[in-house]
Structure formats: C-alpha cells, structure tokens
LUMPADREN-177440 format. One record per residue (C-alpha): residue number from 1; residue in one letter; x, y, z. Coordinates in steps of 0.1 Angstrom, whole numbers, plus 5000, padded with zeros to 4 digits. Each point is the difference from the previous one (the first is absolute). Layout:
% residues N
> pos:code:X:Y:Z
> NUM:A:X:Y:Z
...
***
This chain:
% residues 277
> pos:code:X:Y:Z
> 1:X:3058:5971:1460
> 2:X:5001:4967:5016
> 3:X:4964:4984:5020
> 4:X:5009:4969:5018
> 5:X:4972:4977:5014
> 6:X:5003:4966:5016
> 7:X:5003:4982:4966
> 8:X:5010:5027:4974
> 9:X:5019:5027:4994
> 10:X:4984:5028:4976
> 11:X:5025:5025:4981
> 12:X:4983:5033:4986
> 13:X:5015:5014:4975
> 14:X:4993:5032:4981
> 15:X:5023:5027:4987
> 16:X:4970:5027:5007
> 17:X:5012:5019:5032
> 18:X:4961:5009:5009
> 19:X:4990:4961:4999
> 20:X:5034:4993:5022
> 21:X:4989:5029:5025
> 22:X:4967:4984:4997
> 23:X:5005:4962:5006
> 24:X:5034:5004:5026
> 25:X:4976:4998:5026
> 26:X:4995:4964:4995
> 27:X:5037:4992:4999
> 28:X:5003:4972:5024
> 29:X:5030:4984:5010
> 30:X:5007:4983:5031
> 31:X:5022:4969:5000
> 32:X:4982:4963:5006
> 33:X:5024:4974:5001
> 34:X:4977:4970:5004
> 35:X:4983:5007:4969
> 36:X:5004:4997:4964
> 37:X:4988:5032:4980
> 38:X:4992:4992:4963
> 39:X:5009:5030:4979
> 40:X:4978:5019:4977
> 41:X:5010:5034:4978
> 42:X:4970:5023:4989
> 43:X:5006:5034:4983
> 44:X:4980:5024:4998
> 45:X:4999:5018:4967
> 46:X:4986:5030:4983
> 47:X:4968:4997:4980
> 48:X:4994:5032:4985
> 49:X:4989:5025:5027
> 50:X:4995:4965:5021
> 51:X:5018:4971:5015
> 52:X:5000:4963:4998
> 53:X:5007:4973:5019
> 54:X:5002:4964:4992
> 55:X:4993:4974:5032
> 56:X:5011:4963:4994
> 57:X:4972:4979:4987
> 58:X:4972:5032:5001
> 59:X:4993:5025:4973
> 60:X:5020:5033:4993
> 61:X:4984:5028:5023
> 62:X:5001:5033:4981
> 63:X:4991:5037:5015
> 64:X:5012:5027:5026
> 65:X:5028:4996:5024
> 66:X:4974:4991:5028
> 67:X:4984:4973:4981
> 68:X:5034:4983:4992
> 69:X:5013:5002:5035
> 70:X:4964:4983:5012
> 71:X:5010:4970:4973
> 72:X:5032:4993:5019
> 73:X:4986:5004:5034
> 74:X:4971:4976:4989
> 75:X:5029:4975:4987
> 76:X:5015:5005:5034
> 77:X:4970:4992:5017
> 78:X:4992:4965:4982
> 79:X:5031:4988:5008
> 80:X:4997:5011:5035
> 81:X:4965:4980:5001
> 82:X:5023:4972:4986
> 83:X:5023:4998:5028
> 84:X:4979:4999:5030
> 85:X:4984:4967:4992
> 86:X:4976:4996:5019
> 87:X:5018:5014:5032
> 88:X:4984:5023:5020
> 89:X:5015:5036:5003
> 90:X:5001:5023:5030
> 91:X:4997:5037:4996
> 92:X:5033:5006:5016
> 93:X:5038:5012:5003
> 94:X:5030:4980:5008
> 95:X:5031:5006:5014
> 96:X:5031:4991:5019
> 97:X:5009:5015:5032
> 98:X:5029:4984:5019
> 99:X:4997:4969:4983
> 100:X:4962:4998:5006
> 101:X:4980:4998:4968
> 102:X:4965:5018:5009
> 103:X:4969:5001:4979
> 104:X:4980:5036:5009
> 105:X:4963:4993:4993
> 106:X:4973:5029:4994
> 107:X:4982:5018:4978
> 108:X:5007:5026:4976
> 109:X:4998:5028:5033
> 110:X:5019:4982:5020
> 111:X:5032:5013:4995
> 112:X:5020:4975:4983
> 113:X:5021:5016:4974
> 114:X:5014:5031:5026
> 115:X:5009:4974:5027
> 116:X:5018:4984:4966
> 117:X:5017:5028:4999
> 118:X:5008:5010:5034
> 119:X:5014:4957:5001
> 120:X:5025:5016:4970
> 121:X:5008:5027:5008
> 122:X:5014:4979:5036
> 123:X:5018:4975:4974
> 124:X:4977:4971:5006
> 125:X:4994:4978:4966
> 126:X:4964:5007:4982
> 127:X:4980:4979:4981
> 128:X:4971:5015:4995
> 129:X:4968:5017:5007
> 130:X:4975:4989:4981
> 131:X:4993:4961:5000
> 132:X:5013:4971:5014
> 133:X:4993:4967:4983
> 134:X:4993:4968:5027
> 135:X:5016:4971:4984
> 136:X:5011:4963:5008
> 137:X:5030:5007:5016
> 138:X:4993:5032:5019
> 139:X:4999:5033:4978
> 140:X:5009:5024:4975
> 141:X:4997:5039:4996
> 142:X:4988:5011:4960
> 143:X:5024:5021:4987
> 144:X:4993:5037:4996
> 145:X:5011:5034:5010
> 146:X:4992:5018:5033
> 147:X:4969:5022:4987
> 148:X:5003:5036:5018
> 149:X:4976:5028:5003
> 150:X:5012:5034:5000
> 151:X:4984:5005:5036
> 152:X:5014:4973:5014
> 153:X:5036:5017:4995
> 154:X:4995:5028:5027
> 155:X:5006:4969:5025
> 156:X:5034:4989:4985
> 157:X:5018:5036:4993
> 158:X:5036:4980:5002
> 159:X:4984:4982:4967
> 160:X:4980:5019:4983
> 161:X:5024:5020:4979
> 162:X:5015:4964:4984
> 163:X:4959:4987:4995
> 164:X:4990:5032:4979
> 165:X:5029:4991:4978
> 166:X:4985:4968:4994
> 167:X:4971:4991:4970
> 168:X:4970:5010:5010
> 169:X:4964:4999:4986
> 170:X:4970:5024:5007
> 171:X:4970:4984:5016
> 172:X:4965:5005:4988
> 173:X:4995:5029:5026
> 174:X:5030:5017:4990
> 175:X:5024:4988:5026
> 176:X:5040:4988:4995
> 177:X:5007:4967:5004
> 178:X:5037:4989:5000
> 179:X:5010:4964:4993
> 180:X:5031:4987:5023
> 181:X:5017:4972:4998
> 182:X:5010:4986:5037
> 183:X:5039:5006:4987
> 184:X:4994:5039:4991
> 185:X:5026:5012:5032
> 186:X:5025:4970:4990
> 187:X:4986:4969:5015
> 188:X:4999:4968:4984
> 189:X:4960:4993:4989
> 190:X:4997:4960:4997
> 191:X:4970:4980:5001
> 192:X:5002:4961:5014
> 193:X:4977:4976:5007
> 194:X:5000:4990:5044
> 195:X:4984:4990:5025
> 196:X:4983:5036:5019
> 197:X:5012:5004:5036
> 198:X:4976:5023:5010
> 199:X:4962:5016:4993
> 200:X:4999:5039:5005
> 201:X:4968:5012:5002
> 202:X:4996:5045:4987
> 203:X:4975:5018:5018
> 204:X:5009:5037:4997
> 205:X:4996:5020:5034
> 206:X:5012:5038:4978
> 207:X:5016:5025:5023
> 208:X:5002:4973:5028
> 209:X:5025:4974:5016
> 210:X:5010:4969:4983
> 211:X:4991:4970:5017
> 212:X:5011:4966:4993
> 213:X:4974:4973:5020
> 214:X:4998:4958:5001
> 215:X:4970:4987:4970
> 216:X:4988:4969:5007
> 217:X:5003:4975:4974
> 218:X:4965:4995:4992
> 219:X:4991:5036:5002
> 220:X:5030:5003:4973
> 221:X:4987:4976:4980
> 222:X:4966:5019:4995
> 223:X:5018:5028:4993
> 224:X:5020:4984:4975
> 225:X:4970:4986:4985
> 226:X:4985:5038:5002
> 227:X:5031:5010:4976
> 228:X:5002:4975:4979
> 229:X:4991:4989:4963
> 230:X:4988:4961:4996
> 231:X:5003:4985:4962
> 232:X:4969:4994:4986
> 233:X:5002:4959:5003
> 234:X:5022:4982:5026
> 235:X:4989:5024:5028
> 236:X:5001:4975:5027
> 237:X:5037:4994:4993
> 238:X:5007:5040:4998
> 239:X:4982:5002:5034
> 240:X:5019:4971:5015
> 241:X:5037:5020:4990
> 242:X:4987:5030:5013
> 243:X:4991:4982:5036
> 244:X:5035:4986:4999
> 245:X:5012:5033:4995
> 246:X:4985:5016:5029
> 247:X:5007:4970:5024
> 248:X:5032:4997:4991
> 249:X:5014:5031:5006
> 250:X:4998:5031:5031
> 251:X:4975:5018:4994
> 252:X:4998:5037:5004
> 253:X:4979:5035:5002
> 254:X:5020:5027:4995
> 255:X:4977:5036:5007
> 256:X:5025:5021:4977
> 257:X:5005:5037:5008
> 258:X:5031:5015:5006
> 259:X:5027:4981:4977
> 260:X:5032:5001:5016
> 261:X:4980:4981:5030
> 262:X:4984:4979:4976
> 263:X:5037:4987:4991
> 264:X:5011:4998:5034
> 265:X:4973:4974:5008
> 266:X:5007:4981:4967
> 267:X:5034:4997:5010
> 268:X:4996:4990:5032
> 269:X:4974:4974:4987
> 270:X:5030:4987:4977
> 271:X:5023:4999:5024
> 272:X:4985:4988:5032
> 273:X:4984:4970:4976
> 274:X:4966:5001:5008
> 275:X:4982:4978:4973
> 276:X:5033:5006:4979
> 277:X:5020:4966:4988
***
C-alpha cells in the first residue's frame, strides 16, 4: 500500500490480509510531478495477539489493528501539518473542466465529493475534495481519495457498482464509506501546483434546479475567508493570499440540484471563459 503526500511517499507493508483489508483505504496514489516524495517503508508486524508499528524518529506503537492504523494516520497527519507552511487552506475541491482549473468551496453539506464524482464520471480531471492549500504561486490540492457515503450512491447508479468495490470503512454511526481515488473509472489522478481560474461557490438547492450565478469578488472573498483555515502565526500573509485568490479569479455561486444541469453550466462556464484564463 502506497500513501503519497506532497513531500513523502509512505509504503505499508504487512503480510496479514486483515491489516491489508484494514489500512487499503488509505492507499493514496495520485501522480505530482512538481514535487519530490522522500520515501519511507514501515511494516506492520505481529506481536502476539497484537500489532506493531515503528514510525521514523517516534516510539514503536503496539496494540489492536485500530490502534496501529491511528499511528500511521497520525504520521500522515504531521507531515501534512509540515507541508502547508504557513499557507492558508480552503475547504475545497479542485478540478479541470475544459482546460479550466476550478476550486469548489463549501462545507462538509455542500456537496462536494458527488459533484466530484458526477465531474468523473463526465471525464473531467479531479483533484480533490477535501482541501486546497493557498500558496505563493497560486495553489495546490492535498492528496487523498474521494471519501463516499453509501447514500450518496443512489445519485450516481452508472457508478455505484465500481465504488462498492472500492475500500471502505464504517463510520461511527454505522454507515459505509468508500475511499476513491479520482482515477477509479480510468482517468489519470495528478495533482500540480497553478494558478486557479475560477471560485465556485456549493450551496445545495436538493430536489431543485442547478443554477450557476455572477459572485462578486469581495463577497467571494468573505466567503473564502468563511471556509478557510489561517496558520496560527503569519495570518496577515495567509489572509493577503486568500484576497489575491478571490480577486483574481471569476467568481461563482453555483445553487446545485439536479447534476446533469449542474455540468451543463460548468461547462458552459469553461467554455464561454467567463473568469477562466
């Protein structure tokens, strides 16, 4: 099992087929060609009726499979910590539709991830759906798998047979969730660092039309602020990169109910060029 971040690239390896089943949820591997990935090897080895795991530079964690799996997760997360740097990072998905590299912005109800989907299953190029990270020279997507709810599947029936073949964990309500990589129908999944040509703003409107409307750029800038997670020093700076971002780029509200509409606006947003380079 392979985890790739912006800096490293972790390899799990265990010959326990109940650790695999366990930890290929995590498996992470979209290609970033602007960055160098330092490699690092942990295996994950019996210990009686228990498991251990060895992070660089930390002490051996010993104990169930859940308490192991939390051990790489947490070694995940400091170098994640590590990468953003100070930047600012926007609760939001990326993507690529006819050459116009969007960020979507919204909350956790906001739709994100099934639009993600629906943008894949069309054979536009995903990035992600989680976080974007605001740097110097524009911004980067962190990698990690499409995270997809059971429910969620009823809206994407020419997919859902290929996600519940995919890893999946159980939530802490008792619900499936399926971890997709952006290439799971055959599409390449690769992660650079740009400039964004435009701001997509999720508000769901369930049952309803989709409607794609003009944002003004300082209304999109409060909203971006709204979404957004400042460093805990050098917050003037983070805030100045997030104004850029919203002033230098269209700005959109997109009130998301049926899907296939939903496209059809994106599209035409694309391809008519409004706020896209």
């Amino acid at each position: 099992m392979i985890v790739r971040t912006l800096s490293h690239e972790l390899h799990l390896r265990t010959r326990n087929a109940d650790v695999r089943a366990k930890l290929m949820f995590m498996n992470t591997e979209p290609r970033i060609p602007d960055r160098r990935q330092k490699k690092v090897s942990l295996d994950i080895e019996p210990a009686g009726a228990f498991f251990r795991i060895c992070p660089p530079d930390l002490p051996p964690v010993e104990g169930s499979l859940e308490t192991v799996a939390q051990a790489a997760y947490r070694l995940i997360a400091t170098w994640w910590s590590e990468e953003i740097n100070g930047a600012p990072v926007v609760h939001a998905a990326t993507a690529v539709i006819d050459g116009c590299r969007i960020a979507f912005v919204g909350n956790k109800q906001a739709g994100k991830t099934t639009l993600m989907l629906r943008l894949i299953q069309e054979g536009c190029a995903v990035q992600g759906d989680e976080n974007l990270i605001v740097t110097g020279d524009g911004a980067i997507a962190t990698p990690r798998c499409l995270h997809v709810k059971e429910s969620s599947l009823n809206v994407l029936p020419a997919l859902s047979e290929r996600i519940r073949s995919l890893p999946f964990v159980t939530d802490w309500i008792g619900n499936l969730v399926y971890s997709c990589p952006p290439n799971f129908s055959g599409h390449e999944w690769t992660i650079v660092e740009g400039p964004v040509d435009a701001l997509v703003f999720l508000e769901s409107n369930f049952g309803g039309s989709s409607v794609l409307s003009p944002l003004g750029q300082e209304r999109a800038f409060e909203r971006v602020l709204e979404n957004a997670f400042l460093p805990t020093s050098g917050r003037a700076r983070a805030v100045a990169r997030l104004r850029s971002l919203a002033l230098g780029c269209g700005c959109w509200r997109l009130q998301t109910g049926n899907l296939d509409q939903a496209i059809d606006r994106l599209h035409r947003l694309a391809s008519e060029g409004y706020g896209c380079a």
